[in-house]
N, C-alpha and C positions, 0 to 999 in steps of 0.2 A: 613377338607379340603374345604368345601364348604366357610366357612365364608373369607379364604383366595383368593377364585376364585371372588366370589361378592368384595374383598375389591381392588381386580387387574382391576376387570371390570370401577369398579368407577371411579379408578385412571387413568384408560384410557381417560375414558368420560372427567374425571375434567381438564387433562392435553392437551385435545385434541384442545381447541382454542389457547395455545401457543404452538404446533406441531412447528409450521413456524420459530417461533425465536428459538422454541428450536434445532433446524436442524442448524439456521444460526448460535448460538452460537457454537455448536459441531463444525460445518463443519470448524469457522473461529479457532476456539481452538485447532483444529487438523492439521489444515495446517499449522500453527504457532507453532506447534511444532515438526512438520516433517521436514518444513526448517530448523527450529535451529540446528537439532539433525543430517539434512545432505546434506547440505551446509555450510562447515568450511570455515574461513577465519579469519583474524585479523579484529576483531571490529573497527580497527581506519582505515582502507583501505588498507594498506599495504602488499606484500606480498601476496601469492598465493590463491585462489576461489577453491575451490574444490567441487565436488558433488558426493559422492559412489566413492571417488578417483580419479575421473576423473578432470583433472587439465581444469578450465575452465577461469583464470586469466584475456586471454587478448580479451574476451568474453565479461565479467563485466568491465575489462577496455576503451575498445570499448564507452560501451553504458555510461558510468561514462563520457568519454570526449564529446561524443554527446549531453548529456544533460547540462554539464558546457559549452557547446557552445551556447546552445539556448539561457542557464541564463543569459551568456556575452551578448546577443545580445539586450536581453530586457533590463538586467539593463545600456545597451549603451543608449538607448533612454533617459532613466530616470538620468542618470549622465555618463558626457563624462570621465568621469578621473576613468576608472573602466580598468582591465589588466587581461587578461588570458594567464596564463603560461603552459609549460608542458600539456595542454590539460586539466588539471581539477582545476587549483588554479585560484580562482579568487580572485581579490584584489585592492579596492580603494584605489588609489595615495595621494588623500590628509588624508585620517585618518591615513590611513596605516593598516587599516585590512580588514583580507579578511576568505576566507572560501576555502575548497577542497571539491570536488565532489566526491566521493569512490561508488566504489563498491557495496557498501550499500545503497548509493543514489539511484539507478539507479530506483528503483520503480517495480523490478521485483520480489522482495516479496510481496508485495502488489499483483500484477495481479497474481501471483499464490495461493492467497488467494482467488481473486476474484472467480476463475473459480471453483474451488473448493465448494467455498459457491453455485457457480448458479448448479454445478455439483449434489451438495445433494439438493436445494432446489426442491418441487414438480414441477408440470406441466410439460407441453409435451418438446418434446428433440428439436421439429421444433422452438419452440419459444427463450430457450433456445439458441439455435445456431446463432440466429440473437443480441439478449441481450446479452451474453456475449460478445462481441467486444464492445458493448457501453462503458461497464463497463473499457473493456480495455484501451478506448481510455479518458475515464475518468480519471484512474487512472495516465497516461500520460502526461494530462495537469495538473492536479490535484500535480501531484507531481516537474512537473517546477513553477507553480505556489507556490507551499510551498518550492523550492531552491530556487526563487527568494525572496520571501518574508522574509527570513532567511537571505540573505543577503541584501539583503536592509537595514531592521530593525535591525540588529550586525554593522552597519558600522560606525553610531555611537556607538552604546553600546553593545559592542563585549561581555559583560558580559549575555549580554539576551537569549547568542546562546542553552545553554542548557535548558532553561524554553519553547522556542520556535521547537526549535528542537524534545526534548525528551517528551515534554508535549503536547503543545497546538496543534500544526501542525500534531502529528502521532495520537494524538486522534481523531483531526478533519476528518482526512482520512478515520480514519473507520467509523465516525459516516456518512459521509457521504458514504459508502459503504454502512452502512446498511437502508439509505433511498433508496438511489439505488434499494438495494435489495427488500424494504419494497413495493416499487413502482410495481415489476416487481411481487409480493406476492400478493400482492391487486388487480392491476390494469391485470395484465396480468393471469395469473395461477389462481388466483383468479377467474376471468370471467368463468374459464373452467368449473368450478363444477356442 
């Protein structure tokens, strides 16, 4: 029994300077899979948003048109022959392709991951409470900045939209979540020790 207690002990000691990531990786693995498993919806936007049954559709529709309004208004600056239909289809006039905004867009898996992660991360709840809205408000620009950027870059080469979409921009997100976080680990909670 003993040589079992000394080899638990160690493994504490040895794992104890990646605590922080290892919180963040759990805390982001676990919210990411509690949405998926209960918030249903059609993956392409369509059709009904539910959460524990609770029909929340024209909730995610809501914020889906709101942010395909912002995207129309930036990529107005940048090309005047840009059209937003129905509230979330947007679509440059001379290529002729465009993008929809769903449901999925909306960037509120994301901020429910955030909070989550600052939720489990250490340090006091006072600091906490002030940091997670940054993160929110991060994640809000963060995410019109990656709709627009998605469309911009597909307007000529409609073929990019999944390398950019599914790859580079949802990766980018977290990685930049978890400097975020890494900032508020070191810099903040960090200090307290």
């Amino acid at each position: 029994m003993q040589p079992i207690l000394k080899t638990m002990s160690e493994l504490r000691k040895n794992i104890a300077p990646y605590e922080g990531i290892i919180r963040f990786v759990v805390a982001m693995m676990a919210a990411n899979y509690f949405w998926k498993f209960t918030v249903l919806g059609d993956e392409d936007g369509y059709g009904a948003v539910t959460w524990f049954g609770l029909d929340l559709t024209w909730q995610f529709d809501r914020l889906a048109d709101h942010i395909a309004g912002v995207v129309y208004t930036l990529l107005q600056w940048c090309d005047q022959a840009v059209t937003l239909t129905n509230g979330n289809r947007l679509r440059f006039l001379d290529s002729g392709h465009g993008t929809v905004v769903v449901w999925g867009c909306t960037g509120l898996k994301q901020s429910f991951i955030w909070i989550v992660i600052m939720l489990a991360a250490r340090g006091r709840w006072a600091d906490k409470l002030w940091y997670i809205p940054i993160g929110l408000i991060f994640a809000y620009v963060f995410n019109i900045f990656r709709i627009f950027m998605v469309a911009l870059l597909t307007k000529e080469h409609p073929e990019w939209f999944e390398v950019l979409h599914t790859y580079i921009f949802k990766y980018l997100f977290y990685g930049c979540f978890f400097l975020l976080w890494l900032i508020y680990d070191e810099r903040i909670a960090g200090k307290r020790k």
